[in-house]
C-alpha atoms as a printed R data frame, in Angstrom:
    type eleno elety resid chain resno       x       y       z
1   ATOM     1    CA   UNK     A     1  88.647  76.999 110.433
2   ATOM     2    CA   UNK     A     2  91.456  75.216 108.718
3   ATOM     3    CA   UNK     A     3  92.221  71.287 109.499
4   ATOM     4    CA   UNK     A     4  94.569  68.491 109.325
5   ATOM     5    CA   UNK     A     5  93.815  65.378 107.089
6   ATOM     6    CA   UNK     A     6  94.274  63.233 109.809
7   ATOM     7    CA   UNK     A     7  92.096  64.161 112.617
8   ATOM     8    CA   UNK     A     8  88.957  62.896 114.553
9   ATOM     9    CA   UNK     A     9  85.842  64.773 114.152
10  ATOM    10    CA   UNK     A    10  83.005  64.706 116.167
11  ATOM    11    CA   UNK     A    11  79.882  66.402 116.146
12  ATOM    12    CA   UNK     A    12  77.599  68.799 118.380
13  ATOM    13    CA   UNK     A    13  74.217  69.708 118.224
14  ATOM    14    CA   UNK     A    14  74.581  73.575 116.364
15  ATOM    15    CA   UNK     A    15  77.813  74.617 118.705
16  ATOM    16    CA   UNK     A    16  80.708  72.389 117.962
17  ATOM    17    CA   UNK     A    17  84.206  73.409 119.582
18  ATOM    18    CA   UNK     A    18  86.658  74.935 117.859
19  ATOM    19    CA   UNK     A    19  87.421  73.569 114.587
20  ATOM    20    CA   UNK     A    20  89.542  70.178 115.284
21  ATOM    21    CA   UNK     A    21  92.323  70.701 112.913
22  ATOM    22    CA   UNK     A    22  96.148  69.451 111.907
23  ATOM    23    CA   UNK     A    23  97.783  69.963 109.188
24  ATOM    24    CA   UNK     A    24 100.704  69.136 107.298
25  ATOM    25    CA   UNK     A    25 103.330  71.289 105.193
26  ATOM    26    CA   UNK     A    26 102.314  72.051 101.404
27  ATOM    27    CA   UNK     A    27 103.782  73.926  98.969
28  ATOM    28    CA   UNK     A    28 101.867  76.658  97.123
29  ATOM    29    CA   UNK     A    29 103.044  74.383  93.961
30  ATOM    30    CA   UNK     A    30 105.211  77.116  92.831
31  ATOM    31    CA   UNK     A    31 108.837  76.296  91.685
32  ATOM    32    CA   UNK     A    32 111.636  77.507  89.805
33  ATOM    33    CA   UNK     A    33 114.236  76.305  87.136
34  ATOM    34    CA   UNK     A    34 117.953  77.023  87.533
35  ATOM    35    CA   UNK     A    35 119.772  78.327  84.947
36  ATOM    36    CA   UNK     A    36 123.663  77.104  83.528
37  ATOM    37    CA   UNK     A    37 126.486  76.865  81.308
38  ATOM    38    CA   UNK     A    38 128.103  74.590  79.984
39  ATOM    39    CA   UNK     A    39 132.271  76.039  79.520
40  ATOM    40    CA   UNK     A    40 133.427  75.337  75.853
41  ATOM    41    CA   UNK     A    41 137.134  74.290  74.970
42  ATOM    42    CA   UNK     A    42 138.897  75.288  72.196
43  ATOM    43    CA   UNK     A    43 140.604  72.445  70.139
44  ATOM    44    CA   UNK     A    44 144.282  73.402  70.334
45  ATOM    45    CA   UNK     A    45 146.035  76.027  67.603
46  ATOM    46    CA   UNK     A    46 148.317  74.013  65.725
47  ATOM    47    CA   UNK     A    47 149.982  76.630  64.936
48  ATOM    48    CA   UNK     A    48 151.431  77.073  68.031
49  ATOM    49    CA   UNK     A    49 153.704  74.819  70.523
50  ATOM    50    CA   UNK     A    50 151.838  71.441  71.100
51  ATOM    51    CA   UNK     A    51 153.207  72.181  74.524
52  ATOM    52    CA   UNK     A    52 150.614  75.004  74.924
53  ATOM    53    CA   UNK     A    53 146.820  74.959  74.708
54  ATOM    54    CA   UNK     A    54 144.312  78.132  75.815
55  ATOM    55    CA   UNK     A    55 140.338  77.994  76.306
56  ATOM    56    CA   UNK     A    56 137.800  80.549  75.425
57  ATOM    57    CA   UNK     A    57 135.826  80.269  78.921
58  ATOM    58    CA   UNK     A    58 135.598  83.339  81.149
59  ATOM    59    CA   UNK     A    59 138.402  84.101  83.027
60  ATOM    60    CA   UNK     A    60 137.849  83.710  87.242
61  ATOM    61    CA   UNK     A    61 139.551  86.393  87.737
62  ATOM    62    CA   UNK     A    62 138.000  88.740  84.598
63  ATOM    63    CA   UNK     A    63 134.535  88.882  87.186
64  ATOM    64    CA   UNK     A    64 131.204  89.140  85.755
65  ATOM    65    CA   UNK     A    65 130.703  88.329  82.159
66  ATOM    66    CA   UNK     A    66 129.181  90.299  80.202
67  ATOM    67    CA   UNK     A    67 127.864  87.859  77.947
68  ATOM    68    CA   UNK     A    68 124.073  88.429  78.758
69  ATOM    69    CA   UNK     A    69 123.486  84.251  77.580
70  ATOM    70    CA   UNK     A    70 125.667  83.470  80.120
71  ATOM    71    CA   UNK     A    71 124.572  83.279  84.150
72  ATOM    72    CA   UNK     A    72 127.103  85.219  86.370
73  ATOM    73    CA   UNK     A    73 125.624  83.486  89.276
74  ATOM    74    CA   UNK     A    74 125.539  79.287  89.015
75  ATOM    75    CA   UNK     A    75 123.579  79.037  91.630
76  ATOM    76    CA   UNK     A    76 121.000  81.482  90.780
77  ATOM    77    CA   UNK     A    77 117.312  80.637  89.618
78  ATOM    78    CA   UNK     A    78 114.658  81.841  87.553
79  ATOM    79    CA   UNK     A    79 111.864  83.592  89.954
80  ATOM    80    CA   UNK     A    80 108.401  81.979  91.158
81  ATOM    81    CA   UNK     A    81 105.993  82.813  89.009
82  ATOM    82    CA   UNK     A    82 104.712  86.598  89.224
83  ATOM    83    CA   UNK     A    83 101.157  85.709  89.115
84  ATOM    84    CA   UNK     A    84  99.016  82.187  91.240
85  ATOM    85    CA   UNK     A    85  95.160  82.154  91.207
86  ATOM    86    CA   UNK     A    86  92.704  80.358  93.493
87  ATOM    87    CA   UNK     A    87  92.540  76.846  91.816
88  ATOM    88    CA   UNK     A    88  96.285  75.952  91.161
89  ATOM    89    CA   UNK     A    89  97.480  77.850  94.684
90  ATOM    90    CA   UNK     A    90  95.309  78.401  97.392
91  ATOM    91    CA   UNK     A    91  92.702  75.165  96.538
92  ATOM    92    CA   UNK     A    92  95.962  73.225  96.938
93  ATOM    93    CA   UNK     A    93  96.723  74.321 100.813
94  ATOM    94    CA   UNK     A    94  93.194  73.501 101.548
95  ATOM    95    CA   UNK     A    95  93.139  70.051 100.194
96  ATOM    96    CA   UNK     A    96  96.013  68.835 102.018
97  ATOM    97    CA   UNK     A    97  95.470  70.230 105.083
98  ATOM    98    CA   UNK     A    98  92.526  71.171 105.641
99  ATOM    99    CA   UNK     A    99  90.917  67.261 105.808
100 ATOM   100    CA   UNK     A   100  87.778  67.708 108.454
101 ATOM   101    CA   UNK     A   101  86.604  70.204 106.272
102 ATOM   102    CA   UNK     A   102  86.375  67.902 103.757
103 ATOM   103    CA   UNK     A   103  84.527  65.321 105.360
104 ATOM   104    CA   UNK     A   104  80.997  64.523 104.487
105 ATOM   105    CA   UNK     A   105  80.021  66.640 108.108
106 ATOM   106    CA   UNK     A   106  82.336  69.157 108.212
107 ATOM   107    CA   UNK     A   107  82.890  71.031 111.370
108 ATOM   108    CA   UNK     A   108  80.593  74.364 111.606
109 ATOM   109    CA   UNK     A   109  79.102  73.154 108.418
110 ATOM   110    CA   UNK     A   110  81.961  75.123 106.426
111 ATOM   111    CA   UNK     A   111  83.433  72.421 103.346
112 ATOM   112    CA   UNK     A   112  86.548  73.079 102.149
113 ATOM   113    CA   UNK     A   113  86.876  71.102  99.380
114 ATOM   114    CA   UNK     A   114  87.407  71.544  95.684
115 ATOM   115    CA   UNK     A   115  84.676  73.210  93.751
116 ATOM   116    CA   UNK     A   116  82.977  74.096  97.005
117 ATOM   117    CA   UNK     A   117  85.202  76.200  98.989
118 ATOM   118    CA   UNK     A   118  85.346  79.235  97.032
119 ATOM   119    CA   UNK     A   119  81.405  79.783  97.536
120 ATOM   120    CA   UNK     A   120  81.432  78.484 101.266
121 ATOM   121    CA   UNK     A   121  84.055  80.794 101.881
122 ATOM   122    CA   UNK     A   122  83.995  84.386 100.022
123 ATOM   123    CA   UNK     A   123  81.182  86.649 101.635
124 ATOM   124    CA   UNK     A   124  80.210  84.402 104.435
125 ATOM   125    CA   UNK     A   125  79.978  85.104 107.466
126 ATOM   126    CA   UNK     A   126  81.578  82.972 109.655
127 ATOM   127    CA   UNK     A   127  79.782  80.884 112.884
128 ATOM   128    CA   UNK     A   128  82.410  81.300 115.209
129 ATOM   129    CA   UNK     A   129  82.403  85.344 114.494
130 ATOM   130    CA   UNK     A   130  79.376  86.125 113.512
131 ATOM   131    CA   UNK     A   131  79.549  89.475 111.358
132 ATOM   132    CA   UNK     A   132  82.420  88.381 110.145
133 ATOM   133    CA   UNK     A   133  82.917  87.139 106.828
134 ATOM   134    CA   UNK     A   134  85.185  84.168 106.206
135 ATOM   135    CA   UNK     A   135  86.855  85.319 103.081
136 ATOM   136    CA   UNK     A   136  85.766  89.651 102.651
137 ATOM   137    CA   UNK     A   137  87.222  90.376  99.445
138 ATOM   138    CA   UNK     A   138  90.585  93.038  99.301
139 ATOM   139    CA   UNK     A   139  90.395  92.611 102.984
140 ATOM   140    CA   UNK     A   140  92.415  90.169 104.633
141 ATOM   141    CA   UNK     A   141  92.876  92.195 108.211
142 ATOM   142    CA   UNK     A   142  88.744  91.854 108.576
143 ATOM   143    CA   UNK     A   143  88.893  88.411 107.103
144 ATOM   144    CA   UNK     A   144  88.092  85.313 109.927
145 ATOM   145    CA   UNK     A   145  89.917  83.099 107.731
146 ATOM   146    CA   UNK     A   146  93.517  84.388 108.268
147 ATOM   147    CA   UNK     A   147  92.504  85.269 112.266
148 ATOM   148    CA   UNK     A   148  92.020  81.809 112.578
149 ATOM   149    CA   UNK     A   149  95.012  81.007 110.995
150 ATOM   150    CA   UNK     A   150  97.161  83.238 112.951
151 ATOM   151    CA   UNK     A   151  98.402  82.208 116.300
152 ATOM   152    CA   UNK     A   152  95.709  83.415 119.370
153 ATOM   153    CA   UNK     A   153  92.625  84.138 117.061
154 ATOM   154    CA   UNK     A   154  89.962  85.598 119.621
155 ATOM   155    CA   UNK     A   155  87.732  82.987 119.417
156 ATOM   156    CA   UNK     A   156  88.795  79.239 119.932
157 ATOM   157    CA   UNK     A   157  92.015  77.585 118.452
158 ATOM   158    CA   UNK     A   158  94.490  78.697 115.777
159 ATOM   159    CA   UNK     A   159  93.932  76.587 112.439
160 ATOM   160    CA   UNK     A   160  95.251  73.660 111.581
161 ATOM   161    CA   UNK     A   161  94.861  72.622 115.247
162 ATOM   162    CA   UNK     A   162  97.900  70.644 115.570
163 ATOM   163    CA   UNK     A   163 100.067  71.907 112.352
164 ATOM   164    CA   UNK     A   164  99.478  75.304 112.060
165 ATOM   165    CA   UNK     A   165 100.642  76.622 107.871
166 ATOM   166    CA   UNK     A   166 103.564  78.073 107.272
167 ATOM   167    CA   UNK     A   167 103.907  81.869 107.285
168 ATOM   168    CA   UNK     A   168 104.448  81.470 103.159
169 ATOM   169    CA   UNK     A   169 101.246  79.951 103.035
170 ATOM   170    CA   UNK     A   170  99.512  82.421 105.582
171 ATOM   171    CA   UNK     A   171 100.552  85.386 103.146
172 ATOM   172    CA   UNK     A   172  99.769  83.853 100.071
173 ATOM   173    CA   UNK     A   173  96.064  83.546 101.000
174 ATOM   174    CA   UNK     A   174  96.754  86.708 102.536
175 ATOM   175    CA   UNK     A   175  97.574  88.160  98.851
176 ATOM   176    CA   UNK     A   176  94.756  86.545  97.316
177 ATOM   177    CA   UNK     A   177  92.235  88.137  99.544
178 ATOM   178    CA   UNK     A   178  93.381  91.840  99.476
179 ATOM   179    CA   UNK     A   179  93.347  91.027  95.747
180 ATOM   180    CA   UNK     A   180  89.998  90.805  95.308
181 ATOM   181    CA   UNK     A   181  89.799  87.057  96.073
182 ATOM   182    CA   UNK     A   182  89.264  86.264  92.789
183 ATOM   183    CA   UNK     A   183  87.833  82.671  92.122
184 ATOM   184    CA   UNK     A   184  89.530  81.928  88.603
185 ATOM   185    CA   UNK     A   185  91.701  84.820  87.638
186 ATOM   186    CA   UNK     A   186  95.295  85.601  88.766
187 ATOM   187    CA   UNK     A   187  96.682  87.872  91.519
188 ATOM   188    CA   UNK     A   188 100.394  88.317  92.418
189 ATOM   189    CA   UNK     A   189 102.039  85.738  94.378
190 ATOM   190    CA   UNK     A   190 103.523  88.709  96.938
191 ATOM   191    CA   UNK     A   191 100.873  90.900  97.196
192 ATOM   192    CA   UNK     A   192  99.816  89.738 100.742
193 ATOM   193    CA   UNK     A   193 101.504  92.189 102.975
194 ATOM   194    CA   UNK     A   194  99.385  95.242 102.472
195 ATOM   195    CA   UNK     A   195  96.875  95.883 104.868
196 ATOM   196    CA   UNK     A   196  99.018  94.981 108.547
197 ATOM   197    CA   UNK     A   197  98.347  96.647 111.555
198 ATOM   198    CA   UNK     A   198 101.481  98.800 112.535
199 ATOM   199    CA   UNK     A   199  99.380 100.481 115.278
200 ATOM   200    CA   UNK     A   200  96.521 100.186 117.250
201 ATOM   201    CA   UNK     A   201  95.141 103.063 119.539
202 ATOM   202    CA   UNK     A   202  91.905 102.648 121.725
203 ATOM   203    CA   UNK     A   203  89.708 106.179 121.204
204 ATOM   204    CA   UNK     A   204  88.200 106.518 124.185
205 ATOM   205    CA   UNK     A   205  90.267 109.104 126.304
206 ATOM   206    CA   UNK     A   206  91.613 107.545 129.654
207 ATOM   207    CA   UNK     A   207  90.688 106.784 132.482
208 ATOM   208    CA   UNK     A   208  87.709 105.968 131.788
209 ATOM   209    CA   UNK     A   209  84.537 104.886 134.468
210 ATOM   210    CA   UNK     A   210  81.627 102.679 134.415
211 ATOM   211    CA   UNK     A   211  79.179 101.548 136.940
212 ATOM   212    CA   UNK     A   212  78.383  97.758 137.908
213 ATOM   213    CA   UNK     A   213  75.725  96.149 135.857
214 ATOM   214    CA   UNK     A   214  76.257  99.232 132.769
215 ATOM   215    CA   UNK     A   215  77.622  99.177 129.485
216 ATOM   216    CA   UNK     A   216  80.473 101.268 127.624
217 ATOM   217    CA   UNK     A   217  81.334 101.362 124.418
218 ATOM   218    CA   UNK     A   218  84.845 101.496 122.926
219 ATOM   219    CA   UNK     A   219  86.729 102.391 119.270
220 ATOM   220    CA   UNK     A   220  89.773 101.243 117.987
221 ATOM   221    CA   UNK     A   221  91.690 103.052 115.111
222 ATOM   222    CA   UNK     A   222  93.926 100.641 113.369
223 ATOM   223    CA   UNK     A   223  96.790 101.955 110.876
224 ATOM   224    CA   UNK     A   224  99.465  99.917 109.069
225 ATOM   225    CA   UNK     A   225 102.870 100.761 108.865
226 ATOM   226    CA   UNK     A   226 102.502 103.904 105.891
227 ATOM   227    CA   UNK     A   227 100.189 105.288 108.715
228 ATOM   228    CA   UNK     A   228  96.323 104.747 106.455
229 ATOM   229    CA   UNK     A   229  93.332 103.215 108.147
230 ATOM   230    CA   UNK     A   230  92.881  99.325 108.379
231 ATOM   231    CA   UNK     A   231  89.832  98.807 106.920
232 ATOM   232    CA   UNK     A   232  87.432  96.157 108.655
233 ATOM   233    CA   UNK     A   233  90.546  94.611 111.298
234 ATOM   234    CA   UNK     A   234  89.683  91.824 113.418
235 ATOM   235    CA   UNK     A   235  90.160  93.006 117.370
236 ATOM   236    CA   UNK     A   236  91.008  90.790 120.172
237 ATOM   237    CA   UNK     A   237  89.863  93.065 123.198
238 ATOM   238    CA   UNK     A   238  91.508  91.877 126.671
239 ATOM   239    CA   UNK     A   239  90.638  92.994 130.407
240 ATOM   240    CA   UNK     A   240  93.070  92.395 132.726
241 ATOM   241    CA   UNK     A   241  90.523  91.240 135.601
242 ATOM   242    CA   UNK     A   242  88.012  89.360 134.237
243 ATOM   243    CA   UNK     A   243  86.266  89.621 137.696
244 ATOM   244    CA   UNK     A   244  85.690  93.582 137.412
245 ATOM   245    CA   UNK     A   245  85.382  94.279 133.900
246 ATOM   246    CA   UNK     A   246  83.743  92.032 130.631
247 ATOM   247    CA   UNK     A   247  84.772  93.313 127.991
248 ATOM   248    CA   UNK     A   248  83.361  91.431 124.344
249 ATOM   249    CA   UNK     A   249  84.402  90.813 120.960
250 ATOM   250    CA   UNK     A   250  82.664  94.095 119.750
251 ATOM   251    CA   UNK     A   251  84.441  96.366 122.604
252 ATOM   252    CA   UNK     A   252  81.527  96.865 124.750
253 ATOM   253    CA   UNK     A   253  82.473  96.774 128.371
254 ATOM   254    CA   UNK     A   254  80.179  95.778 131.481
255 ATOM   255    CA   UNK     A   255  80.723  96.636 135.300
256 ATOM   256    CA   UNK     A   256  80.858  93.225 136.995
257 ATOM   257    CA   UNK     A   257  82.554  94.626 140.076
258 ATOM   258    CA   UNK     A   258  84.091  97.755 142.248
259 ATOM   259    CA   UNK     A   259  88.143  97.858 141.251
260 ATOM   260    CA   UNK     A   260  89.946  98.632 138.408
261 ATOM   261    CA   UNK     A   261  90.924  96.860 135.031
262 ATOM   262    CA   UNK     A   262  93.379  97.560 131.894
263 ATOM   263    CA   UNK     A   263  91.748  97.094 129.036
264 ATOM   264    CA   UNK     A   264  93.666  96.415 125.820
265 ATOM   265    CA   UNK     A   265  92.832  96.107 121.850
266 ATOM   266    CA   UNK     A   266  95.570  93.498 119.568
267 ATOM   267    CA   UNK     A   267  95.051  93.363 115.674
268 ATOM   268    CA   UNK     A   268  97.577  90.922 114.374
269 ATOM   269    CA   UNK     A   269 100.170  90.539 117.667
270 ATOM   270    CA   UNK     A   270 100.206  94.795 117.778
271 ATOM   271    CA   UNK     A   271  98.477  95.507 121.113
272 ATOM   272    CA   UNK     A   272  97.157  99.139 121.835
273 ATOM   273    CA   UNK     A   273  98.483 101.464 125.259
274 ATOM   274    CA   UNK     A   274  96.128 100.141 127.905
275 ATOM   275    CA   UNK     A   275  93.052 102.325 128.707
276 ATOM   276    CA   UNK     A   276  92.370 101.989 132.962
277 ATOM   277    CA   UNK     A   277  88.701 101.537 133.552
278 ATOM   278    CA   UNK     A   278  87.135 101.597 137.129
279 ATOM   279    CA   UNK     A   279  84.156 100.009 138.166
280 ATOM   280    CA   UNK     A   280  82.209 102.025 140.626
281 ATOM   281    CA   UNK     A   281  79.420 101.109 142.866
282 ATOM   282    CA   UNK     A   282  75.961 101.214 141.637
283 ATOM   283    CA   UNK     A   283  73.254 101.306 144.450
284 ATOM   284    CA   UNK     A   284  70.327 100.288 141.783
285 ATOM   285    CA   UNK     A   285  71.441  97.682 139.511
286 ATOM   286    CA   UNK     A   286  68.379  97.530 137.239
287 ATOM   287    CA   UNK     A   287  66.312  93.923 137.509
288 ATOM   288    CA   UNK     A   288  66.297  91.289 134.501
289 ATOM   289    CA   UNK     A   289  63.340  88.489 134.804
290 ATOM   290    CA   UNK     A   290  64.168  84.784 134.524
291 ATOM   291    CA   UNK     A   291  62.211  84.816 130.918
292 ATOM   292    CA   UNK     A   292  65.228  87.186 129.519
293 ATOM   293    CA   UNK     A   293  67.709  85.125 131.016
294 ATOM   294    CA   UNK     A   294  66.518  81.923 129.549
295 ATOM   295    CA   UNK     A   295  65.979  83.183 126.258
296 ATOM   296    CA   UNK     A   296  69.810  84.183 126.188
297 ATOM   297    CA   UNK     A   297  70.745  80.839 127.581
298 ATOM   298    CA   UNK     A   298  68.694  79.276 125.351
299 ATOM   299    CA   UNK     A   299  69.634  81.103 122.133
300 ATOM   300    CA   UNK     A   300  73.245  80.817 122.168
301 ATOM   301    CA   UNK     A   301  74.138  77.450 124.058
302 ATOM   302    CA   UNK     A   302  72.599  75.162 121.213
303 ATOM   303    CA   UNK     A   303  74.201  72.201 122.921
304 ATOM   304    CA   UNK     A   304  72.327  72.775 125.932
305 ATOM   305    CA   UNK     A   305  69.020  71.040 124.305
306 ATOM   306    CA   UNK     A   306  67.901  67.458 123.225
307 ATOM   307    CA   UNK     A   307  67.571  64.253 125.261
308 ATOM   308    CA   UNK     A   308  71.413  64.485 126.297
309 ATOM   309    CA   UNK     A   309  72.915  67.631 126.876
310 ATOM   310    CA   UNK     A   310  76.389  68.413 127.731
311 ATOM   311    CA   UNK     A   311  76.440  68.389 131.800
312 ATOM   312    CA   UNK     A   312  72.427  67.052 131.621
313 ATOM   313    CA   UNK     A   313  71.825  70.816 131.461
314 ATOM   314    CA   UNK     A   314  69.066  71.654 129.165
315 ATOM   315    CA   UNK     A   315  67.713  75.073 128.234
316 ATOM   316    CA   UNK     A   316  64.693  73.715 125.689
317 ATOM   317    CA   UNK     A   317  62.837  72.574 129.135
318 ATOM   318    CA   UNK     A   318  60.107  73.744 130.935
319 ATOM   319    CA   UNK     A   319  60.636  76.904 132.647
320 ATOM   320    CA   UNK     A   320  60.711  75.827 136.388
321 ATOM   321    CA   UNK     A   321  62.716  72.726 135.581
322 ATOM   322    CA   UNK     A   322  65.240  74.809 133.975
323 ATOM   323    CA   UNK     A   323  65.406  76.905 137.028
324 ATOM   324    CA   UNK     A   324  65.761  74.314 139.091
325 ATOM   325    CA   UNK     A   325  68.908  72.756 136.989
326 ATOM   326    CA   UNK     A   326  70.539  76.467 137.087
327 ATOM   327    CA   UNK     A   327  70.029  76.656 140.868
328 ATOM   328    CA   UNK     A   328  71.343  73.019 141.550
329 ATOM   329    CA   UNK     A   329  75.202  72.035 142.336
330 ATOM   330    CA   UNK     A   330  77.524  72.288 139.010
331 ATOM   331    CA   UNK     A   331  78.157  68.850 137.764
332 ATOM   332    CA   UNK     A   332  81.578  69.719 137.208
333 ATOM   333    CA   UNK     A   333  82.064  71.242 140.389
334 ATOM   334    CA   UNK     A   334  79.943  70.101 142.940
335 ATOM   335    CA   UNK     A   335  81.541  72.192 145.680
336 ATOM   336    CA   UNK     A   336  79.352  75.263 143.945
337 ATOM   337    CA   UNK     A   337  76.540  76.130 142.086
338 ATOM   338    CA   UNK     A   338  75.343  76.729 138.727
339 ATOM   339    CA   UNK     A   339  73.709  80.330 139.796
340 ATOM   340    CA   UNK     A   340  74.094  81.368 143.381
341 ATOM   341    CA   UNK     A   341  71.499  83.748 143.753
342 ATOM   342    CA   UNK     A   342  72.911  87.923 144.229
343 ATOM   343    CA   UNK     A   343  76.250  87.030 143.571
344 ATOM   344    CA   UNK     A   344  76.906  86.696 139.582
345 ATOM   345    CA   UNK     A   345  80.606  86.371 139.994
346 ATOM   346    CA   UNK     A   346  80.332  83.083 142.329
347 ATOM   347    CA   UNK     A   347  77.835  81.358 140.112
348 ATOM   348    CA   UNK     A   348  79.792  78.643 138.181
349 ATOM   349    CA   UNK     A   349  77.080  79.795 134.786
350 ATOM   350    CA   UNK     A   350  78.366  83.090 135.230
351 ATOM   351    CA   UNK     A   351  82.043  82.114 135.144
352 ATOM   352    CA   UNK     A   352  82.146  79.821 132.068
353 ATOM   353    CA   UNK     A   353  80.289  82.603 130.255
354 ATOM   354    CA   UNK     A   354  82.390  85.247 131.416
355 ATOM   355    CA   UNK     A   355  86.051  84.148 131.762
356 ATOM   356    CA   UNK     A   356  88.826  82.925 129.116
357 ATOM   357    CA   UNK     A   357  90.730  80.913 131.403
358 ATOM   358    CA   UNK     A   358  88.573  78.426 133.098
359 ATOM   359    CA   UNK     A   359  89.152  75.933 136.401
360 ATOM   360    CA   UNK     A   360  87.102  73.012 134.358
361 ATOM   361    CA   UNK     A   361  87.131  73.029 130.554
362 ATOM   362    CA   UNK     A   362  86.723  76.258 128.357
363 ATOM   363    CA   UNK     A   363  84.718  79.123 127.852
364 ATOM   364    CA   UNK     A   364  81.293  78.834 126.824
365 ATOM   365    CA   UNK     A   365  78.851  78.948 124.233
366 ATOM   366    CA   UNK     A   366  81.599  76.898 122.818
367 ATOM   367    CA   UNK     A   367  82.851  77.532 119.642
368 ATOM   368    CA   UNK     A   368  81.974  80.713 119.150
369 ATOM   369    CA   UNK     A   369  82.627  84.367 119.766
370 ATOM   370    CA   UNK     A   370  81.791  85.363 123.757
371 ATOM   371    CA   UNK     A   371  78.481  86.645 124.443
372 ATOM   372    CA   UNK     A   372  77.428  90.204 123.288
373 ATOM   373    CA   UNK     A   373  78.051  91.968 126.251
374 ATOM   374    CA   UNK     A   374  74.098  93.024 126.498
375 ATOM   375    CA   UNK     A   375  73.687  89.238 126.768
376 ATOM   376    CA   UNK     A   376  75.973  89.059 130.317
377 ATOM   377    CA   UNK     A   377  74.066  92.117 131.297
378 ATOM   378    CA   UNK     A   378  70.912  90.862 131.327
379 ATOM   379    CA   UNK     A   379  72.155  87.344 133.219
380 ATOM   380    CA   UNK     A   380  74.408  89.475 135.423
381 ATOM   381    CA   UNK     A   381  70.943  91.429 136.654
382 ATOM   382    CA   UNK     A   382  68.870  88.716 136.811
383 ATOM   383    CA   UNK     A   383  71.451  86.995 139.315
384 ATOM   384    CA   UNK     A   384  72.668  89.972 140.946
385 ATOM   385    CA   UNK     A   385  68.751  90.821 141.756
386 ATOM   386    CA   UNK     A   386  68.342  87.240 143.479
387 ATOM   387    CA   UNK     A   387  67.774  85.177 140.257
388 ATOM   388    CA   UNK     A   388  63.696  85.033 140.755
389 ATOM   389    CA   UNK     A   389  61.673  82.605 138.693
């Protein structure tokens, strides 16, 4: 997403890692003018003592005055201005702290700079969500761009990596999205609170069951704090034990394993009542052939291909050299394999697909949203059913 000026970038074939951002405080160029007066003298009276003099000034102990040209408050300023647009306000934050995306390769080919970001970011869906749009206009809860500025976005790193924007500068591209995320015209400078989560409530009706190797569905409803739908939020869906349940970005859970695990839904730090899910036994996990399996692998880990892949794992190989690769030792940990044939949850492939916190590294295809959980089914079968060629 967002990034820092001063930052190294480096590039990978179609999946880069998170966007490598810092950042440094701006302002949203928005300032006010104080106000004063100046308290006037009179010359003395000379008709009276020339031991005497009196002033015209307010009185300290009168209070307020009710001369409307003069400020009751010294200290008090005129207002920001009521109204900001896109060039003058929100072009600014990017600028300054946003500097790999305004490099000449910009990470997840998104360019931030002036006279470009507007179109690279309204209406586009985003790489590391797919389906969801950067920028979706007088929507900022469905809107990648402030996930990924937020603190835990579900995918990857908060934005600017490093120098995260203030909360000022959060809302105010906050405001200018619910308005309509207008590209020249104005929007009010405040307008970015409407639209928060105040509650989140999974629909599905607890406790709920699903069998190893199948799929179940879940809804969220999301209101904000005046109790009316959240139109288009952005869900982070958690499961307590990654080993028993996967749960993805869309709310689709898959068995993995007999137990039991809370699942949870959190829209902007407001986390739902956990639903319990068990896993039950399933004496016929349906097969998946090696052919599906490879076309998901090779699909979604675009860094897996080319003369030097990450871990010299390619997926663009021949099929039985593939195989071969998946069923060797894991080069970054020898002490198990890449696929250990009827046990999914072993295989080292199956864990850095599967799991947010990782022994080596992070979760893969890296960069972007966890696989679709039809994806892990079909590799989860394919294993669990002795991973034949």
């Amino acid at each position: 997403m967002v990034l820092l000026t001063a930052c190294t970038v480096y590039q990978v074939p179609d999946e880069g890692d998170t966007d490598t951002t810092g950042a440094t405080s701006i302002g949203t160029g928005l300032t006010g003018t104080g106000t004063g007066t100046d308290a006037t003298t009179d010359q003395p009276d000379p008709t009276t003592s020339s031991t005497s003099s009196s002033t015209t000034g307010p009185d300290p102990s009168a209070g307020p005055s009710s001369d409307p040209t003069v400020s009751s408050d010294p200290t008090t300023e005129d207002p920001p201005p009521a109204d900001c647009d896109f060039p003058t306000s929100i072009q600014p934050i990017f600028s300054a702290s946003c500097g790999c995306h305004l490099s000449g390769m910009p990470p997840k080919g998104l360019v931030l700079s002036e006279g470009s970001a507007f179109a690279a970011l309204v209406g586009v869906d985003s790489m590391g969500q797919p389906g969801t749009p950067h920028v979706d206009p007088g929507n900022s809860a469905g809107s990648w761009l402030i996930t990924k500025l937020n603190p835990a976005p579900p995918v990857g790193l908060q934005m600017p990596e490093g120098g995260m924007l203030s909360a000022d500068q959060i809302a105010l591209i906050a405001a200018w999205i619910d308005a309509g995320a207008p590209e020249a015209g104005s929007f009010a400078c405040d307008g970015g609170s409407q639209g928060e989560a105040g509650s989140v409530t999974i629909d599905e009706q607890g406790p709920a069951n699903v069998e190893i190797g199948e799929m179940l569905d879940l809804d969220v409803t999301v209101l904000d704090a005046q109790g009316d739908p959240v139109v288009g939020p952005t869900v982070k869906w958690i499961s307590s034990d990654e080993t028993v349940l996967y749960v993805d970005a869309k709310g689709t859970l898959l068995g993995l394993n007999p137990g039991t695990s809370e699942v949870t839904a959190e829209v902007e730090g407001v986390t739902s009542e956990p639903l319990s899910v068990s896993v039950l036994n399933n004496q016929a996990v349906a097969a998946a052939s090696f052919t599906d399996a490879l076309n998901v692998l090779s699909t979604n880990c675009g860094c897996h291909k080319g003369a030097m892949p990450p871990a010299a794992l390619a997926f663009d190989l021949a099929g039985p050299d593939v195989l071969a690769a998946l069923l060797a030792p894991a080069t970054q940990d020898p002490a198990t394999k890449r696929v250990i044939p009827d046990l999914p949850g072993s295989s080292y492939l199956f864990k850095k697909l599967t799991r947010t916190v990782q022994t080596t590294g992070e979760q893969m295809p890296k960069g972007k949203a966890p696989l679709e959980a039809e994806k892990v089914q079909i590799l989860f079968r394919w294993i669990f059913n002795g991973a034949p060629a």
